[in-house]
Every structure is written in structure tokens, then in C-alpha cells.
C-alpha positions in Angstrom: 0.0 0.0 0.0 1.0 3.5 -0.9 1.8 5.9 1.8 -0.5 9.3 2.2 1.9 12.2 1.3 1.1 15.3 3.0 3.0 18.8 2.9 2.7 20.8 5.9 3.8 24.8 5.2 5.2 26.2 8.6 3.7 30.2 9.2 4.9 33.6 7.0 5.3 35.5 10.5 7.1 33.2 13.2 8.8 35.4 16.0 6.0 35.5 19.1 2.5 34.2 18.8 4.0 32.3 16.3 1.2 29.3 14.7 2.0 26.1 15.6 -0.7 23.9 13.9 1.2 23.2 11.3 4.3 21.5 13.4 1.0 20.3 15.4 -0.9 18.5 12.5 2.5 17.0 11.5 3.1 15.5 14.6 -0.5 13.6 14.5 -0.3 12.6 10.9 3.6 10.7 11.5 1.7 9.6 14.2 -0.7 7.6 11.9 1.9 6.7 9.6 1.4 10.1 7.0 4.7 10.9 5.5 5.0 14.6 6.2 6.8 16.8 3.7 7.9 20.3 5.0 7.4 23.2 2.6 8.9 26.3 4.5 6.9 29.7 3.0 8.9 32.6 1.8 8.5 36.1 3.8 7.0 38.1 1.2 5.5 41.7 1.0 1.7 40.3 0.7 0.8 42.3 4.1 2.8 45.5 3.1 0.9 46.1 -0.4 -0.8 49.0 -0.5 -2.6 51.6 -2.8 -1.6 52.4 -6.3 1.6 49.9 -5.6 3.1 48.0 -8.5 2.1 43.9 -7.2 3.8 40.8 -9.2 2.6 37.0 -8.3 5.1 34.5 -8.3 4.3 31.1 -8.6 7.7 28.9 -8.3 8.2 25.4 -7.0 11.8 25.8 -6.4 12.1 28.0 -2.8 15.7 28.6 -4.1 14.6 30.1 -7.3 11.6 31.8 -6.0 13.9 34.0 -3.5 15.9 35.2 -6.7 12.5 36.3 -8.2 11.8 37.8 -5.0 14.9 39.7 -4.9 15.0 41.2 -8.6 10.9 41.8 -8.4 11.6 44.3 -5.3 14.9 45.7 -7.2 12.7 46.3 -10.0 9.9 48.2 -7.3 7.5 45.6 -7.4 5.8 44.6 -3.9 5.8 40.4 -4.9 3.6 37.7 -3.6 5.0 34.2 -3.3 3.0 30.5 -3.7 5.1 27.3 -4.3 2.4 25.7 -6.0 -0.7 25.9 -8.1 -4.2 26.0 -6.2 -2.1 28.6 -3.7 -1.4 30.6 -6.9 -4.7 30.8 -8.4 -6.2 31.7 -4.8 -3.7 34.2 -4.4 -4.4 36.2 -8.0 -8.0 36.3 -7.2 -7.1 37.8 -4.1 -4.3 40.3 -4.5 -4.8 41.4 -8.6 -1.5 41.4 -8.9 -0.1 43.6 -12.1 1.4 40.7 -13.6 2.7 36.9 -12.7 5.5 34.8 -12.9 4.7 30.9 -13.6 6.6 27.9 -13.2 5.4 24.9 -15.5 6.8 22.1 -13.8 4.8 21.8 -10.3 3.0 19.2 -8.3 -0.3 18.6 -8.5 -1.9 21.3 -10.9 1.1 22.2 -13.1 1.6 25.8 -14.8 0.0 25.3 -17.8 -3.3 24.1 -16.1 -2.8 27.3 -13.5 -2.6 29.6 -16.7 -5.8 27.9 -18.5 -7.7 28.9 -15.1 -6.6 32.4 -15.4 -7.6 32.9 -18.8 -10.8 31.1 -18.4 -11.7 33.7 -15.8 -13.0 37.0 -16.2 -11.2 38.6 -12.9 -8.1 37.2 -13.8 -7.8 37.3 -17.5 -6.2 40.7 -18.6 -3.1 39.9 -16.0 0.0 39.3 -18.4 1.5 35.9 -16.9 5.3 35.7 -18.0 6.5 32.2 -17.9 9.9 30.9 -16.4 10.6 27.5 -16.3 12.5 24.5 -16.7 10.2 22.6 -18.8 10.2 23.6 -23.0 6.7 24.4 -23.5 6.9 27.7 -25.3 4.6 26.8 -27.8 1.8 25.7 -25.6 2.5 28.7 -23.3 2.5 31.3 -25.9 -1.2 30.3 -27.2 -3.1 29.5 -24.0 -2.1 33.4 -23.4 1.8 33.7 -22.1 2.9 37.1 -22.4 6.6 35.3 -22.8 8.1 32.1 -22.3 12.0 31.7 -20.3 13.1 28.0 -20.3 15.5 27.5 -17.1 18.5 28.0 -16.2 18.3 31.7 -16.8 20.6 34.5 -16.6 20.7 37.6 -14.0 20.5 39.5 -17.6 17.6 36.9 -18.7 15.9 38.0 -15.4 16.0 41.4 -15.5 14.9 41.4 -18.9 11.8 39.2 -18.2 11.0 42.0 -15.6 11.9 45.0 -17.4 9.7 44.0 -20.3 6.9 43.0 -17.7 7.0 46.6 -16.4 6.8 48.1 -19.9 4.4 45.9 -20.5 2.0 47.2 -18.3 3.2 51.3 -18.8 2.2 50.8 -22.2 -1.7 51.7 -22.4 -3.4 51.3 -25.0 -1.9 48.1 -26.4 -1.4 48.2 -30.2 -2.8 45.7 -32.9 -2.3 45.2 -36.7 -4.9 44.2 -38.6 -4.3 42.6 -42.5 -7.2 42.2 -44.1 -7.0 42.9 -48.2 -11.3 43.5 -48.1 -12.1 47.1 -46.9 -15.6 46.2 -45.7 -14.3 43.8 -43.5 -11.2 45.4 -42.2 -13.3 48.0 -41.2 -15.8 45.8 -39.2 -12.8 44.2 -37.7 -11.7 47.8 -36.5 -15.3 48.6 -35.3 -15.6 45.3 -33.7 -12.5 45.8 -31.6 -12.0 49.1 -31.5 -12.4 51.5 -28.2 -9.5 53.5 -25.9 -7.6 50.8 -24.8 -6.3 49.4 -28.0 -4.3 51.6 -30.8 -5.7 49.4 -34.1 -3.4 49.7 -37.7 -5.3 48.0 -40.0 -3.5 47.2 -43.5 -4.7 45.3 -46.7 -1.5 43.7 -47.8 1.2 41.8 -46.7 3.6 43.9 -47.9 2.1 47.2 -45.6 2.2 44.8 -42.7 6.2 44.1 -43.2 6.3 47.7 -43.3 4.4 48.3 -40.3 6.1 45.6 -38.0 9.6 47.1 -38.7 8.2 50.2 -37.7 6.9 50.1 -34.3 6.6 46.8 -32.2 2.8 45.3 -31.8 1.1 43.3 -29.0 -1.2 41.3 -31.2 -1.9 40.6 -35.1 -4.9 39.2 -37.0 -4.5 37.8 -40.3 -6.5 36.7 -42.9 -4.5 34.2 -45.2 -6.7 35.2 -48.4 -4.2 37.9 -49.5 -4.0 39.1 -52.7 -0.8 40.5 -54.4 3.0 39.1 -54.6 2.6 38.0 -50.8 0.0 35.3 -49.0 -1.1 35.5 -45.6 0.9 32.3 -45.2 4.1 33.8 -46.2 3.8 36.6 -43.9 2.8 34.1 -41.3 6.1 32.3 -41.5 8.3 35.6 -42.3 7.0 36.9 -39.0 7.5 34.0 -36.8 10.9 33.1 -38.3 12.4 36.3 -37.1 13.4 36.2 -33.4 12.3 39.7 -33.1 8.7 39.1 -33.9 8.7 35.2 -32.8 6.7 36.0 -29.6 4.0 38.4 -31.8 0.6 36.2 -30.8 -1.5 35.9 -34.4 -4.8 35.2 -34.6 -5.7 33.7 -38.3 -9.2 35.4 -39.6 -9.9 33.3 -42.4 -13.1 32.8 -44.5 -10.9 30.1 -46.7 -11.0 26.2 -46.1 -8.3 24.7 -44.6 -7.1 21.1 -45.6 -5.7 19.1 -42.8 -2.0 20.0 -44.0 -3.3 23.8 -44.0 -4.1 23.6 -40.3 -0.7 21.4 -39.8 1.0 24.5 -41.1 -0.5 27.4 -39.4 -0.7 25.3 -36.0 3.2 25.7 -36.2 3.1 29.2 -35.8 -0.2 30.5 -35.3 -1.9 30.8 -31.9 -5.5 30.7 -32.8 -7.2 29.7 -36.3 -10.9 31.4 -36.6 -13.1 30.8 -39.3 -15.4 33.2 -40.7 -19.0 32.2 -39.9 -22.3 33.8 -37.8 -20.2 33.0 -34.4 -16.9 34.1 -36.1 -17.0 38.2 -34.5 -17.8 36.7 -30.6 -14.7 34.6 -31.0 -12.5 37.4 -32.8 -13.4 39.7 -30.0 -12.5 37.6 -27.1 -9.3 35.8 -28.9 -7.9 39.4 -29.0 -9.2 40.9 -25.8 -7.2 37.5 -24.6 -3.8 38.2 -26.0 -4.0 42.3 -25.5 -5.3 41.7 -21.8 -8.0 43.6 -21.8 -10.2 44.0 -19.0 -13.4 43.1 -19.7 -15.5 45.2 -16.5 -13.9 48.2 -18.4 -15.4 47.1 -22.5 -18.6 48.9 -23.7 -21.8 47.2 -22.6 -22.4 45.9 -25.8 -19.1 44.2 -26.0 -18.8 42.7 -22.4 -22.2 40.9 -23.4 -20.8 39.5 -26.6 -17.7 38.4 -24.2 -20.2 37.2 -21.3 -22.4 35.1 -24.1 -19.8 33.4 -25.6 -17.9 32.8 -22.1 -21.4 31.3 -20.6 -22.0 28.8 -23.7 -17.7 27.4 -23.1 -18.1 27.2 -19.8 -20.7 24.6 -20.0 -18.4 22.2 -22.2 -14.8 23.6 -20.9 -13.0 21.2 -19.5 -14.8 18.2 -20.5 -13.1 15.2 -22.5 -14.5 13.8 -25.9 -13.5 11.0 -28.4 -14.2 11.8 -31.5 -14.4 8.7 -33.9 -13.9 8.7 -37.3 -12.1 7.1 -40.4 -11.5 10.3 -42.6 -9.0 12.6 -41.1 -10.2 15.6 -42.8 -13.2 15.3 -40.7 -10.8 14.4 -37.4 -9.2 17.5 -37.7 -12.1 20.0 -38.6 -13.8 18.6 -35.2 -11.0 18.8 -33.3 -10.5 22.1 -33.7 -13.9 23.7 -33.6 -13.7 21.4 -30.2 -10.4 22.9 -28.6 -12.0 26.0 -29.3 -14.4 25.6 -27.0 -12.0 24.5 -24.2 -12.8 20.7 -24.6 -10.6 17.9 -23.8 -10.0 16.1 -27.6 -8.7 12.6 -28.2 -9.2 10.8 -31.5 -9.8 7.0 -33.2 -9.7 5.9 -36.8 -11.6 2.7 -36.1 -13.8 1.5 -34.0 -11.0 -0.5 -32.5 -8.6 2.2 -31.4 -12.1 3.6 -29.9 -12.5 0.8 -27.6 -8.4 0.8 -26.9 -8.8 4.8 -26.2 -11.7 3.8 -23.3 -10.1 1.2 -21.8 -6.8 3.8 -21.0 -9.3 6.5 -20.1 -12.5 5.6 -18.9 -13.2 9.5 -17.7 -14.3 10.2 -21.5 -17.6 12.1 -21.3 -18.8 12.2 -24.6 -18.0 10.3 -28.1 -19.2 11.6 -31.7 -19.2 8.3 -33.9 -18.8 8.1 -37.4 -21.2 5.1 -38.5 -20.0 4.5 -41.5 -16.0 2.9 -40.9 -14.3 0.0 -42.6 -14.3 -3.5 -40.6 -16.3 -2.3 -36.8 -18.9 0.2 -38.3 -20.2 3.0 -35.9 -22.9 0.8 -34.6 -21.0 -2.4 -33.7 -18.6 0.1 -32.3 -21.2 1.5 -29.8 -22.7 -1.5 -29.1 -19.6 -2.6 -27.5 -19.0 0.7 -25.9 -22.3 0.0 -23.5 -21.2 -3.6 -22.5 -18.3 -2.1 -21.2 
């Protein structure tokens, strides 16, 4: 039998009238046979923070590494908050709304990535620019779930102080800036209405070419692109120009696209891209929120009209966030058109060709709360297939 692993933090204030129920609970757990792991909590400036001061979160599972990010945020004249792991962090940013965070990926329990999805899922929280530091390469996740910027440990003293200097003028810089390519000038122009208001500065350009132009120009916090350019230059060549120069590499880039994407398209703008949105009836809700996401915007402080389009679309994902769906089917094309719409809506996606590798993907993970079957598959058709699903 496995033992119960239990970490007991000991108190933030010590010296006289110090708490003692952690030492206390300890002591009862070894007692019936608990294995106790001490976690000792980092003085921080939580109780000092006042009005009008400059507040950074960090969330670090290394105590060693979160006193160096203590030190350089108060250099930097930051008042810093301290958790060593995720549920304390998320807690923590709903309390304090800090000005920004700092995330570590690799943590017990929930991990970073998990920490930054509850973030972004959440209206209080949302606008905060999360800057990630840690030892695990997940850039690319990081970057489209909403990562202002992505450090992979070890780091530098000069790494550091660039991570904060470029969260401080991140958060100077009001309003953020967008580029918008669109080559059609009734729709750029319902793209600039759409998103428009004092908090962003919106360029919007028609060609690829005017976008290059712009980008070497002045430095944006967010591009949409629609890949139906016309002229020398394609929305996918920009795409990849953009991306493969370490300057811009961090830009976040929403596709806008009213063309159809074969599986190989998607395979190629996945690589760079942080969000593919297809025009359709739902296609403004989506545009709106994708960019109100990577500019941080707050929502409390969007015209009416737009926090309901934001509050609409956020009350019809949060029913299905989270949850976990197989989606069975022999033709890939449709595999990857479902997936995505899917993701979109913050759903959990795994994926069969047959009804066989169905029945294997249930048997690894039985927590599967829905399945769209394709009826018509080679050798187990979709009805033998769920036929065998409800014996199990």
C-alpha cells in the first residue's frame, strides 16, 4: 500500500504568537503513519501592499529560485507575492490582482500550464500578463493559452532582468497596439469597429507587404491575419516571415480566415499561429474575445455591448470547458475540422480511426464524457462500435 503524502507549510510571520498547527498536524499525521513533507513559506510583501503599488505574483516550486524572483521583483519596485504551487497561486491572483505573474510549469499537483488555463478562463483574472519561467520547454503551448513570454530554465541575471523590465513596460504601455491585415475594406473596417475602443491603438493594412512595413516600424502586441491575401505575398508567407524572425517570434497571431483549410493547412499554421478562426455567424464573438485575450484587456472596463458579446460566448464554453470527448472517425479531414472547432471551445479532444482504437482509447481512459461516432467505418462500423462501448 502506498503511503499518504502530506506537505505541511510552517507560518509567513514566526517570532512571538507564532502558529503552531502546522508542526501540530505533523506530529498527529507521523503519528498515523502520513509521510510529512515540510514546505517552509517565503516572507514576502503580501501584508505591506498598498494603494496604487506596482504587485507581481510569483508562482515557483523551487524555494531557491523563488527567493531570486523575489529579490530582482523588489529591485525592480515591485511589492511580490510568493505561492510554491498551483491551487495557492490561483487563490492568491483572485485575491491580490497582482499587475502581472510569474509561472513555473513544472509543479506538483496542478502544473503551470493548467494554472494559466484557469486564469484565462476567468473574467477577474484574464487581462493579467502571466510571464513564464521555467524548466520545462513548453513555449509553444504557453504562448497560445495566453503567455505574455516564455523563459526556459537555467536563466541569466540578464535573462531576469529582462523578463522584468519587459513586464513593467508591458504594463506602462496603455493602450496596447494591434495590426490588422485584411485585403477586403468592408471587412477590415468591421474588424476595426468590432475591436475598437481607448484601450487598444488598431493599424489596419490590406497587404502583406504594408504589414512588413508596419512591423519594422513600431513593435505590436497582437496581429490578426487573414491568409486570403492578394498580391505578390500570402497571408501564409507573412505568417512564416514573421515567426521566423526572433524579433517578432513572440508576436501572438490570430488567423481570420473565411478560406477552407485542408488538414495540411491547419498542420502549417498550427506551427506558428496561436488561434485559427473561421469566418461564420459566431466568427466576431470569437475574434473579439481571442484578442481581448492576448492584448489583456479588461473586460469590467469594455462597452456594454461588448462585455455581453464576451459574457455570451464565455457562458455557452463554460458549459463544455474542461470536458473530455473522443471523436471517432475514419476520414481525417473530418478528425481535424472537429477537433478544432472542439479545442476552441476548451474541450478535452482525443481521437480514433476505427472502431477498435475507440474501444483501446476507453479502456486507457475511462473519464471520456462524450464520443461523436462516425457510423459508416471499414471492418467495426459506428454501430457495432457503440454496441460494444455500453457492454463495457
Amino acid at each position: 500500500m502506498r503511503a499518504a503524502v502530506l506537505t505541511i507549510s510552517t507560518s509567513r510571520s514566526g517570532g512571538e504568537g507564532e502558529d503552531t498547527s502546522g508542526p501540530a498536524l505533523a506530529a498527529l499525521l507521523e503519528r498515523i503513519g502520513c509521510e510529512v513533507v515540510a514546505s517552509e513559506l517565503i516572507p514576502d510583501d503580501r501584508e505591506l501592499i498598498e494603494e496604487g503599488d506596482r504587485t507581481v505574483l510569483i508562482v515557483e516550486n523551487d524555494q531557491n529560485f523563488a527567493k531570486v524572483l523575489l529579490d530582482m521583483a523588489r529591485d525592480k519596485g515591485f511589492k511580490a507575492v510568493v505561492e510554491l504551487d498551483g491551487e495557492a497561486g490561483l487563490t492568491a491572483a483572485r485575491e491580490v490582482r497582482p499587475d502581472a505573474i510569474t509561472l513555473d510549469v513544472d509543479m506538483p499537483g496542478m502544473n503551470g500550464l493548467e494554472v494559466l488555463d484557469r486564469l484565462k478562463r476567468d473574467p477577474e483574472t484574464r487581462h493579467i500578463p502571466v510571464h513564464i519561467i521555467s524548466g520545462v520547454e513548453q513555449k509553444r503551448e504557453g504562448l497560445k493559452a495566453g503567455a505574455m513570454a516564455y523563459l526556459t530554465k537555467p536563466v541569466s541575471k540578464d535573462a531576469l532582468d529582462d523578463a522584468f523590465s519587459r513586464i513593467s513596460s508591458f504594463i506602462d504601455t496603455v493602450p496596447k497596439s494591434l495590426l490588422v491585415v485584411e485585403d477586403n475594406d468592408a471587412q477590415r473596417q468591421s474588424i476595426v469597429e468590432l475591436i475598437a475602443h481607448d484601450d487598444v491603438d488598431i493599424v489596419a493594412v490590406g497587404s502583406a507587404e504594408d504589414a512588413l512595413m508596419q512591423l519594422e516600424n513600431r513593435r505590436f502586441d497582437c496581429m490578426v491575419l487573414d491568409l486570403g491575401l492578394k498580391g505578390g505575398m500570402t497571408g501564409f508567407d507573412l505568417l512564416e516571415k514573421v515567426k521566423s524572425d526572433s524579433t517578432k517570434s513572440d508576436l501572438p497571431i490570430i488567423i481570420y480566415t473565411g478560406r477552407e483549410l485542408s488538414p495540411q493547412d491547419e498542420t502549417r499554421i498550427k506551427k506558428y499561429a496561436e488561434t485559427i478562426i473561421l469566418k461564420d455567424v459566431k466568427s466576431p464573438e470569437r475574434l473579439l474575445d481571442e484578442t481581448a485575450l492576448f492584448l489583456h484587456r479588461i473586460e469590467a472596463k469594455l462597452p456594454e455591448q461588448k462585455r455581453k458579446m464576451l459574457e455570451h460566448l464565455h457562458d455557452a464554453d463554460s458549459v463544455v470547458a474542461g470536458k473530455k470527448v473522443l471523436v471517432v472517425d475514419d476520414d481525417v479531414r473530418n478528425i481535424f475540422s472537429l477537433t478544432s472547432m472542439l479545442e476552441d471551445h476548451g474541450m478535452v479532444v482525443r481521437f480514433a480511426e476505427n472502431g477498435k482504437q475507440a474501444l483501446e482509447q476507453l479502456k486507457k481512459d475511462p473519464e471520456v464524457d462524450a464520443v461523436l461516432m462516425d457510423i459508416m467505418m471499414p471492418e467495426m462500423d459506428g454501430y457495432e462500435t457503440t454496441r460494444a462501448i455500453r457492454e463495457m
